[in-house]
Structure formats: C-alpha cells, structure tokens
C-alpha positions as a Markdown table, in Angstrom:
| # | Residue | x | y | z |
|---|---|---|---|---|
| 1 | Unk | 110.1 | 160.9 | 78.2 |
| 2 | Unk | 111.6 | 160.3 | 81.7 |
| 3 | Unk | 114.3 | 161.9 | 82.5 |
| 4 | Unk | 117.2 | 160.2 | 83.3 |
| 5 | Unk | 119.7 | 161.4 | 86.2 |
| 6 | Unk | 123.2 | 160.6 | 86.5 |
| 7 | Unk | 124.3 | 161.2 | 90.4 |
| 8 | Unk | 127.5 | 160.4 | 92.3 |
| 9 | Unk | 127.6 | 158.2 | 95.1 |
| 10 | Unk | 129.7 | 156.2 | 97.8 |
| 11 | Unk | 129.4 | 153.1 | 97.6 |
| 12 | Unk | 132.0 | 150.4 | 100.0 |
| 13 | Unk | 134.2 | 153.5 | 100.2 |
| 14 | Unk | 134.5 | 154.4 | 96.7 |
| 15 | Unk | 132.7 | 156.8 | 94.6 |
| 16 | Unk | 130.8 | 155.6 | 91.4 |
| 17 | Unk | 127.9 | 157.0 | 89.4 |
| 18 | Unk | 124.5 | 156.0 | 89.3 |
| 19 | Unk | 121.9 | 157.2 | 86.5 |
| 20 | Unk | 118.3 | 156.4 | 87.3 |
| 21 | Unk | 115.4 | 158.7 | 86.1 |
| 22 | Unk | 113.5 | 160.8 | 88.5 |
| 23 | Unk | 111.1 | 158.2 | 89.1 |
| 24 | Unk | 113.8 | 155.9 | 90.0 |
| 25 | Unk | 115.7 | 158.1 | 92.6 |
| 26 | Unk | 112.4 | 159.2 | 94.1 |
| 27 | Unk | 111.4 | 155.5 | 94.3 |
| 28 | Unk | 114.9 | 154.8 | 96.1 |
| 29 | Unk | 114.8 | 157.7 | 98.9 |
| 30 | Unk | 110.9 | 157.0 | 99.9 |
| 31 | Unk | 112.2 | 152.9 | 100.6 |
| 32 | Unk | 115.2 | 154.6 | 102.4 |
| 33 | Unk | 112.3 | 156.8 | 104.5 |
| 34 | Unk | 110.5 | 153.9 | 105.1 |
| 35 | Unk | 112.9 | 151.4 | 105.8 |
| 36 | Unk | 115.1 | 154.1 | 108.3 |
| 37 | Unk | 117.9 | 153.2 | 106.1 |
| 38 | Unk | 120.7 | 156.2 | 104.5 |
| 39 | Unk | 120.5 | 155.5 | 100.3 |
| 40 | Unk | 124.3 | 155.1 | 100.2 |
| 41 | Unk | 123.3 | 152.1 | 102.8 |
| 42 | Unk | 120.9 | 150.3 | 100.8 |
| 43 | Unk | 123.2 | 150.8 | 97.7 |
| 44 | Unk | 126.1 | 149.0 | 99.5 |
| 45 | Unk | 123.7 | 146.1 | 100.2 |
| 46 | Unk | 122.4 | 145.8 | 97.1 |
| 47 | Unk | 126.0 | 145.6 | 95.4 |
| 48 | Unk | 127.1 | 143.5 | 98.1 |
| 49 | Unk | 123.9 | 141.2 | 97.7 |
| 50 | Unk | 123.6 | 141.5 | 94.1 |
| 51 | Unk | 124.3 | 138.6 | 91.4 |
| 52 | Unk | 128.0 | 139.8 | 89.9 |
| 53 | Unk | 127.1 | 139.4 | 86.5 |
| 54 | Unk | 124.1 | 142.6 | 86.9 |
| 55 | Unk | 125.7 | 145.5 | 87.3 |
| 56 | Unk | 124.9 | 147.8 | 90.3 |
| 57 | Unk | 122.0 | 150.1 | 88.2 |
| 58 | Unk | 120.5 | 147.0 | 87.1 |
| 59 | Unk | 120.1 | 145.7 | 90.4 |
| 60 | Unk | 118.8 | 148.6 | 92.2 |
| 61 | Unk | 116.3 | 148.7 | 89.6 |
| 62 | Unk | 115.4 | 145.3 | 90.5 |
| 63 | Unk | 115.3 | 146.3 | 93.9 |
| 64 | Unk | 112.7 | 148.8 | 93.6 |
| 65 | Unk | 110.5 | 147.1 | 91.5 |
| 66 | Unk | 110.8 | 143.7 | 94.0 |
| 67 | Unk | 110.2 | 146.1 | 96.9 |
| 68 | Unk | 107.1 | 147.6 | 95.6 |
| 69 | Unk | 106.0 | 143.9 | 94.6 |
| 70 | Unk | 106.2 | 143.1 | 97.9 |
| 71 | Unk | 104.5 | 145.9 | 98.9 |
| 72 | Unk | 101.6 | 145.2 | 96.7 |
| 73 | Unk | 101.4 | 141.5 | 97.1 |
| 74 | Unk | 100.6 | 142.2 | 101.3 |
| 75 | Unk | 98.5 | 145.2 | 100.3 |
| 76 | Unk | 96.3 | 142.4 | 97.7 |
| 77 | Unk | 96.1 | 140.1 | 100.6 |
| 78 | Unk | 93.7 | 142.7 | 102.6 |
| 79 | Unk | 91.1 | 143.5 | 99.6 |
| 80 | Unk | 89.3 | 141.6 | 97.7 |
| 81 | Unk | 89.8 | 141.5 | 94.4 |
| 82 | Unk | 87.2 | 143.3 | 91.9 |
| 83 | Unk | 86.7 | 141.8 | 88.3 |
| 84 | Unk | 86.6 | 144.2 | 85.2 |
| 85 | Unk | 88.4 | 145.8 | 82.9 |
| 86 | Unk | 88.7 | 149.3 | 83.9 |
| 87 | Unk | 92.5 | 150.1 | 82.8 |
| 88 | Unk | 92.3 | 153.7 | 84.4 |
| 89 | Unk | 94.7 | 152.9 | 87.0 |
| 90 | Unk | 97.3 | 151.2 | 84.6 |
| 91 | Unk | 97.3 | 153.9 | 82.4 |
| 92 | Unk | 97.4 | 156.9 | 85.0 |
| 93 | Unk | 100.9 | 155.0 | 86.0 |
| 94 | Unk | 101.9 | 155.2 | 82.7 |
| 95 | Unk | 101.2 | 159.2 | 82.7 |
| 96 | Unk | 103.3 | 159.4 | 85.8 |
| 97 | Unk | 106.0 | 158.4 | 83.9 |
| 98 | Unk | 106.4 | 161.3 | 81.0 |
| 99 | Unk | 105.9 | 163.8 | 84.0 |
C-alpha cells in the first residue's frame, strides 16, 4: 500500500499540512524541477487558482495528474501509435505504486 505522508507547509503566509503519499510528493518536487518553480510556490497557485469547494490536497492531486496529462498528450503527438493489447506497461505503473 502507498504510503501516505503528512508534511507541513507555507502556504500565503500561513502554515497548513498537506498528506500526499510518496508518489505524490515525489510527483510534486520533479514538476517544481522542471518547471524552476519552489513547491511552496506552486502550492500557493494552486490554492489561489483552485475551485473553493476542493480543498487544497484535492487540488494538487488534480494538478499532478493534469500536468502529467499534458505531458503525455505532447509526448503521443510525436509517436505513432501501436495497436495491441500488451498491458505490461499499465501494470508495471501499478507495481510502482505498492513500492
């Protein structure tokens, strides 16, 4: 099972908790790398961006998963894509996850 991890952060000048499993927090810091960004920064966007009835967890999941769509949808554009039913890639993600 992943393992979830509560950590204290700043957010708009206040301190709040966030609990995101590993996965999640590593997810977030390799966008921050990427992007040049601090993680307390992109955490103030997103709660300053995000719908007010999600709470701020909710929408930083949403973030990562809408980054790494992105991501994958310019990534698809290049290849070509290859009919079959070869699930070894789905389920090796899935593995990831009780790592």
């Amino acid at each position: 099972m992943a393992k979830l991890v509560n950590k204290i952060i700043f957010v708009n000048k206040r301190r709040t908790s966030m609990r995101l499993c590993l996965k999640e927090w590593d997810a977030l810091n390799e966008i921050c790398e990427r992007e040049h960004i601090a993680r307390n920064k992109l955490i103030e966007i997103i709660e300053d961006k995000k719908d007010e009835e999600l709470g701020l967890t909710y929408s930083t999941r949403l973030f990562i998963v809408m980054y790494y769509r992105r991501l994958a949808a310019r990534m698809m554009k290049r290849q070509l894509s290859v009919p079959g039913h070869d699930y070894r890639r789905l389920v090796s993600i899935l593995d990831e996850i009780t790592d």
